[in-house]
C-alpha positions in Angstrom: 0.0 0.0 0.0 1.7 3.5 -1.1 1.4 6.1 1.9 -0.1 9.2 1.2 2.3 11.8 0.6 3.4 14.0 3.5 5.0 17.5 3.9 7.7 18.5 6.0 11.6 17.5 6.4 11.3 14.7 8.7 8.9 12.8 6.7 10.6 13.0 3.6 14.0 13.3 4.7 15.1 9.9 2.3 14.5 11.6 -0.8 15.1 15.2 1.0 18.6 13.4 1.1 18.8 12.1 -1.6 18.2 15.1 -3.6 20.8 16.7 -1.6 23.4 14.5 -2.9 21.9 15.2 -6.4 22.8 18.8 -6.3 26.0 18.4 -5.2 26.8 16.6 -7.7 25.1 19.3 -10.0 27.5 21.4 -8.2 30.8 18.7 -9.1 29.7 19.2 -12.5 30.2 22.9 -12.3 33.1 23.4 -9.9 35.2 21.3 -12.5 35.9 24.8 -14.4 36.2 27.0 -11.4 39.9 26.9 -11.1 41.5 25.8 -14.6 39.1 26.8 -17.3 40.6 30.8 -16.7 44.4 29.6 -17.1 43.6 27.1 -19.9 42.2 30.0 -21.8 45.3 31.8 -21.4 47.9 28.9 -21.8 46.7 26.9 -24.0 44.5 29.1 -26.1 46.3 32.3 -26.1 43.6 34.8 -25.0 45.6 37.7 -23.7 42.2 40.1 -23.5 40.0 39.7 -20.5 36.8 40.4 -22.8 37.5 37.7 -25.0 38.6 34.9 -22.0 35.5 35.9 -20.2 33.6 34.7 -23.4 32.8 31.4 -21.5 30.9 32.8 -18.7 29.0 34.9 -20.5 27.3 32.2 -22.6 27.2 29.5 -19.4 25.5 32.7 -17.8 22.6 33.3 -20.4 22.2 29.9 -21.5 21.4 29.0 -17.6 19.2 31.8 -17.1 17.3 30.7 -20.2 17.4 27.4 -18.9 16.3 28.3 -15.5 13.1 29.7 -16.9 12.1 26.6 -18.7 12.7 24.7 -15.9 10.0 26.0 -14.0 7.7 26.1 -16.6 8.6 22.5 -17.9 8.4 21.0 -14.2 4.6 22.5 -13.8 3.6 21.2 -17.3 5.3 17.4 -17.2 7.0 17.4 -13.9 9.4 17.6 -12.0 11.5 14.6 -12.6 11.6 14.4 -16.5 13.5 18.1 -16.3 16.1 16.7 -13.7 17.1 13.7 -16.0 16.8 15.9 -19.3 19.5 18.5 -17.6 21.9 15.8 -16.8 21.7 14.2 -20.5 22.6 18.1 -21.5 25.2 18.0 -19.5 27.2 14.3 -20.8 29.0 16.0 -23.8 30.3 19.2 -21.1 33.7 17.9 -20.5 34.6 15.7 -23.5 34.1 18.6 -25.2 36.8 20.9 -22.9 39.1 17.6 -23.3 39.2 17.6 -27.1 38.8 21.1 -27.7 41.4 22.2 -30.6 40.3 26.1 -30.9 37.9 28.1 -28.4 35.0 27.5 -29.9 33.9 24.2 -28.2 34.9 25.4 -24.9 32.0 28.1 -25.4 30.2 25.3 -26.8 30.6 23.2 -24.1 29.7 26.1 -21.4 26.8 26.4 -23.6 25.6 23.4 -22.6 26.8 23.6 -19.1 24.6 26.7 -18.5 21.5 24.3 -19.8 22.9 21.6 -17.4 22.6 23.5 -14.3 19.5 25.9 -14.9 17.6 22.6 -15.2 18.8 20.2 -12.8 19.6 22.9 -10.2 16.4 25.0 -10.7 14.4 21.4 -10.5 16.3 20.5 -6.9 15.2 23.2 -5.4 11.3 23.5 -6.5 11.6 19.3 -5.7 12.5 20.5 -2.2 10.3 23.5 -1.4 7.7 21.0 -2.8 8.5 18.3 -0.2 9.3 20.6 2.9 6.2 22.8 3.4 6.5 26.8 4.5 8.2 26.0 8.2 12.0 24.5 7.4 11.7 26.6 4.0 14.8 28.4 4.4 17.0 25.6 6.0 15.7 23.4 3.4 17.4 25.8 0.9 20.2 26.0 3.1 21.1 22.7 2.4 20.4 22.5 -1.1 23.1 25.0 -1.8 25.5 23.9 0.8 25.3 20.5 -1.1 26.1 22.5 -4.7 28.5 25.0 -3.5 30.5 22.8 -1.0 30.5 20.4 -4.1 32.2 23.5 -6.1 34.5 23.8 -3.4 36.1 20.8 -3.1 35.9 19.5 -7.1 37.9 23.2 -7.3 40.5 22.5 -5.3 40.7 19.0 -6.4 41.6 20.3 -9.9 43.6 22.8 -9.0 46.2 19.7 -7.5 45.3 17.8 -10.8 46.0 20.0 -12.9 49.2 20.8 -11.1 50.1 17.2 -11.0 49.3 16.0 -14.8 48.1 19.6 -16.7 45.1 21.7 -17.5 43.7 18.4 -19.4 42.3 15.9 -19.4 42.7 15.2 -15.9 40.6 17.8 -14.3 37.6 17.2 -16.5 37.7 13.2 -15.8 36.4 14.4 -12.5 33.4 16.5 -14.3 31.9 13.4 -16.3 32.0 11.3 -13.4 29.7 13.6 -11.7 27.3 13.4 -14.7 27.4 10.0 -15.3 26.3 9.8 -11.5 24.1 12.2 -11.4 21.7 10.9 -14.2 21.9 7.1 -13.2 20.4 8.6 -9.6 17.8 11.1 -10.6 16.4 8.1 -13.7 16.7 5.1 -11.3 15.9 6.4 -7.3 15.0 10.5 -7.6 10.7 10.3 -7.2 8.4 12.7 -8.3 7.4 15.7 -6.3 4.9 17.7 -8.3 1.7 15.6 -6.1 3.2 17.5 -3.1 2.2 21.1 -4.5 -1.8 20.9 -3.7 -1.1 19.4 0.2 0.5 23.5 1.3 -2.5 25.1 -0.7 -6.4 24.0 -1.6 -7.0 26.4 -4.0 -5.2 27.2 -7.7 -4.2 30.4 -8.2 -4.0 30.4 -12.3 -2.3 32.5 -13.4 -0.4 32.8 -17.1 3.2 32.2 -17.2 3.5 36.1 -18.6 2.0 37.4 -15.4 3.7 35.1 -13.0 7.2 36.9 -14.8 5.7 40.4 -15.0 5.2 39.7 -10.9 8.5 38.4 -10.1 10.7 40.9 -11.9 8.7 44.1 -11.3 5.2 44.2 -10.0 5.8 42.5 -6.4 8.5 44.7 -4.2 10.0 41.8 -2.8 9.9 39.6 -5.9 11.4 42.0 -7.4 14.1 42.9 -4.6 15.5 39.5 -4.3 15.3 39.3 -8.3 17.3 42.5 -8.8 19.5 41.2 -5.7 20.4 37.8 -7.3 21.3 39.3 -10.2 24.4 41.4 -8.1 25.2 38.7 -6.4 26.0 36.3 -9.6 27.5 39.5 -11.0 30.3 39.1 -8.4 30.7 35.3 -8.1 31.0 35.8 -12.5 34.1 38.3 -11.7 35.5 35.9 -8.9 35.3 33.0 -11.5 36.6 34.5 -14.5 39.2 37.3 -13.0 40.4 36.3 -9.4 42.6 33.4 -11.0 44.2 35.8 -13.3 45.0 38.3 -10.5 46.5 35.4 -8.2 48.6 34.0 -11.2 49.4 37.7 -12.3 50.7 38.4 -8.6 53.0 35.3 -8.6 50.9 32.3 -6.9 51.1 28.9 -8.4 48.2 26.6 -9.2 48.4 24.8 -6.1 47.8 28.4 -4.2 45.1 29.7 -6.8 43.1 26.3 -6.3 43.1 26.9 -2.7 41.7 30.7 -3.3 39.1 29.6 -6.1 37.8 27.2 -3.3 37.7 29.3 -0.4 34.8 31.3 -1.4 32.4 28.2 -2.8 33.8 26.1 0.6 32.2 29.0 3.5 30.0 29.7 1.0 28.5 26.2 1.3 28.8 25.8 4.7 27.9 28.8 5.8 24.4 28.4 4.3 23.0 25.7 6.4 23.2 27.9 8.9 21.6 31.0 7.4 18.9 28.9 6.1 17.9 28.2 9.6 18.4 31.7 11.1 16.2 32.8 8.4 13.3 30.7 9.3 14.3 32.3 12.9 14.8 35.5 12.4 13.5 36.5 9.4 14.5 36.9 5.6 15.4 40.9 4.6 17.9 41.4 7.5 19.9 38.2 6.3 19.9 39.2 2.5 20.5 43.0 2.8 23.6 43.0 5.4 25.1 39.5 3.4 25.1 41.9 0.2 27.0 44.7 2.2 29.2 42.0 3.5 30.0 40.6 0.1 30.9 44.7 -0.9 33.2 45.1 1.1 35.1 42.1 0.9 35.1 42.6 -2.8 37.1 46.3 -2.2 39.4 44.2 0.0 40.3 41.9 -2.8 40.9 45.1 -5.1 43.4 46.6 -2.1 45.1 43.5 -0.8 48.1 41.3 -2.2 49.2 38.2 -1.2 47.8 34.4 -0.3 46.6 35.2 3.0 44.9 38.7 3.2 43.0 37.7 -0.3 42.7 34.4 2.0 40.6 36.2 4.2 38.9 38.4 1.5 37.4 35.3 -0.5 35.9 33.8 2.6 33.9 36.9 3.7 32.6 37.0 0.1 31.8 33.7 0.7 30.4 34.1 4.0 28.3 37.5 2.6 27.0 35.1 -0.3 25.6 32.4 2.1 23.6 35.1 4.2 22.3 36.1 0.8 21.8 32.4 -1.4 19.2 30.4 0.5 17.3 33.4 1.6 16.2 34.7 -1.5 15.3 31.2 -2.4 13.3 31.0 0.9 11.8 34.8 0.5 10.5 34.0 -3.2 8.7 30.3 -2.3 7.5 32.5 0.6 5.8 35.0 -1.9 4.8 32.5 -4.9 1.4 31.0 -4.5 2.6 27.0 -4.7 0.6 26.9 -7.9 3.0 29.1 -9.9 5.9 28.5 -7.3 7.8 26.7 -9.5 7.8 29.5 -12.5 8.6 32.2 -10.2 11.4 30.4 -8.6 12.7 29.7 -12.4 11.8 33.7 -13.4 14.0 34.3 -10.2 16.8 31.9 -10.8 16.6 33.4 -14.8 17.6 37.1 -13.2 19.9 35.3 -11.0 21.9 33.7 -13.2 21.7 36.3 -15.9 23.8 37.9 -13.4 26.6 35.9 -14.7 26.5 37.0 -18.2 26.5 40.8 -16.9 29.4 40.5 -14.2 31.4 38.9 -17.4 30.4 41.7 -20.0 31.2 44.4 -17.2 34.1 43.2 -15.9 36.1 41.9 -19.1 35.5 45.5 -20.5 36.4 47.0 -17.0 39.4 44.8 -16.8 40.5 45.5 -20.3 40.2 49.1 -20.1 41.4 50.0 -16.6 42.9 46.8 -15.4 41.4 43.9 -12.9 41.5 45.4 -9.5 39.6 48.7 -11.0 36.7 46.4 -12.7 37.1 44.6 -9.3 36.5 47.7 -7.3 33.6 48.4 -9.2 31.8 45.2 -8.7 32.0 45.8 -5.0 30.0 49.4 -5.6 27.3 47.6 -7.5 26.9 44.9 -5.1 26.5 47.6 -2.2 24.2 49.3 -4.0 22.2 46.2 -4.6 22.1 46.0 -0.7 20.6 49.6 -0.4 17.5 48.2 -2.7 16.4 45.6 -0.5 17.0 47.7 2.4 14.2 49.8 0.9 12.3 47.8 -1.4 12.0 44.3 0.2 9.6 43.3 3.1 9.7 40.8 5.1 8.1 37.6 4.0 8.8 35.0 6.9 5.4 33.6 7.0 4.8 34.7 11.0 7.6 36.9 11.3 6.3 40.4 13.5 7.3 42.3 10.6 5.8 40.3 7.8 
């Protein structure tokens, strides 16, 4: 006899798990470029401009945020499991492409992919979790799922960083990558179950609404919507300028690969563990407080990077970026499946996660132009201004939306 579903953590915590160690591996997938894809552009390609070696993100960055879109929309129309296996079978080609690449081309190609890779299978975790957890563990529920990804990011950085320096930019590292795919896709076709039944336990009625409003609403019409969309934008601005330009600057100030993976995986590593715990404070505490001081945070860490030199003060530097960025991550997540009726949840969270992660393809544009005009630590220096700026908005746009919370 099948037992009728259930929300909440506890009495779904096998698959809860299990979808954890999905998205870390979602994260594996990604992490595989953090540290080495910036020096084998230089190396082995020859790109000397910044515009041109930040080419990668900028595609990854608007083919997730298209991809993140879909997701949402795809998972209401045929579920939520079909979108999770289809993103992992994107994602298969992703690093025997970077391994046999003779020219550029397929590395873009490949990142490409990548950014359809994680916009569905990450977008998909997280709407299979808000669907399983219910409205009171919302934001530790999120705090995991990131943990999972960005700890995953972590740790598959700073494992390539020692490949690479052991036996060179390829293939070695990307071994690593289609390990995590081949993974991934075996556990979300063979044990991952569907979630979408979940959706009508948190709410009895259906909120129709057309896919065009439910957009219009989350990027404009709803002041927190619209807050944590404008404020996920900055904050992938940032991580895009960590990822392409922070392993430049190291190698540019002397550090070796060794010492540059260790950087490129201090800010995922706090990053992910850090947002556990923010996840839970902001189920406590409440949502704005959380997002608006993590994007100051994240500011001025970034002005510290621009200042500093050496391995251990831009030690210090990446992990307060990191720990600004878990304040920041699973909250908006959280404050958005707060807002969303559950019966359009699931496209907000994807029109969310599309602003998000276009946030990628803007911190790229910005900061290779910055970078090539006035040098790194000026396009640097600028990304910490926009990302304070960011924090002012929610300060005055955002309200609480803690379902309880005094202020809500």
């Amino acid at each position: 006899m099948t037992r009728a579903p259930r929300l909440g953590l506890r009495a779904n915590l096998p698959q809860f798990l299990l979808l954890v160690l999905v998205n870390a591996l979602v994260g594996g997938t990604l992490g595989q470029e953090r540290a080495v894809l910036p020096l084998l552009a230089e190396q082995e390609f020859a790109l000397s401009a910044y515009t041109a070696l930040l080419t990668y993100i900028l595609v990854f960055g608007l083919s997730k945020a298209a991809a993140n879109f879909f997701a949402g929309t795809l998972s209401d129309r045929y579920g939520r499991k079909p979108v999770l296996a289809a993103g992992w079978l994107v994602g298969l080609p992703v690093p025997l492409l970077i391994i046999w690449a003779p020219e550029w081309g397929w590395v873009i190609a490949a990142n490409v992919l990548l950014g359809v890779n994680q916009g569905l299978t990450w977008s998909t975790t997280v709407i299979m979790k808000i669907d399983l957890v219910g409205p009171e563990r919302r934001g530790l529920a999120m705090g995991f799922n990131e943990s999972a990804g960005y700890l995953a990011v972590a740790v598959t950085a700073l494992v390539t960083g020692y490949l690479a320096e052991l036996y060179g930019l390829r293939p070695a590292p990307f071994l690593l990558g289609l390990a995590y795919v081949v993974i991934g896709l075996g556990l979300s076709v063979l044990r991952v179950r569907e979630t979408r039944e979940f959706v009508s336990l948190e709410a009895s009625d259906d909120e129709r609404r057309s896919t065009r409003d439910v957009f219009v609403t989350t990027s404009v019409r709803d002041p927190s919507l619209s807050a944590a969309s404008q404020a996920g934008l900055v904050n992938n601005l940032n991580d895009g300028v960590a990822w392409g330009l922070f392993p430049v600057l190291f190698a540019a100030e002397g550090l070796n690969l060794v010492e540059i993976g260790v950087l490129t995986a201090v800010l995922p590593a706090v990053w992910g563990v850090g947002q556990i715990a923010a996840g839970a404070l902001s189920d406590r505490w409440g949502r704005k407080r959380l997002i608006m001081g993590g994007m100051f945070l994240q500011g001025g860490a970034l002005a510290w990077i621009a200042a500093a030199d050496g391995f251990l003060p831009w030690t210090a530097a990446t992990a307060l970026i990191g720990a600004g960025t878990a304040m920041v991550y699973p909250t908006l997540l959280a404050a958005v499946g707060d807002v969303a009726h559950p019966s359009w949840r699931a496209r907000a969270v994807g029109v969310y996660r599309l602003w998000r992660d276009f946030g990628f393809a803007v911190g790229a544009l910005m900061a290779g132009l910055l970078a090539d005009s006035f040098g790194i630590r000026t396009a640097v220096v600028a990304t910490a201004a926009v990302t304070a700026l960011s924090g002012l908005v929610v300060a005055l746009r955002m309200k609480e939306t803690r379902p309880g919370h005094p202020a809500a």
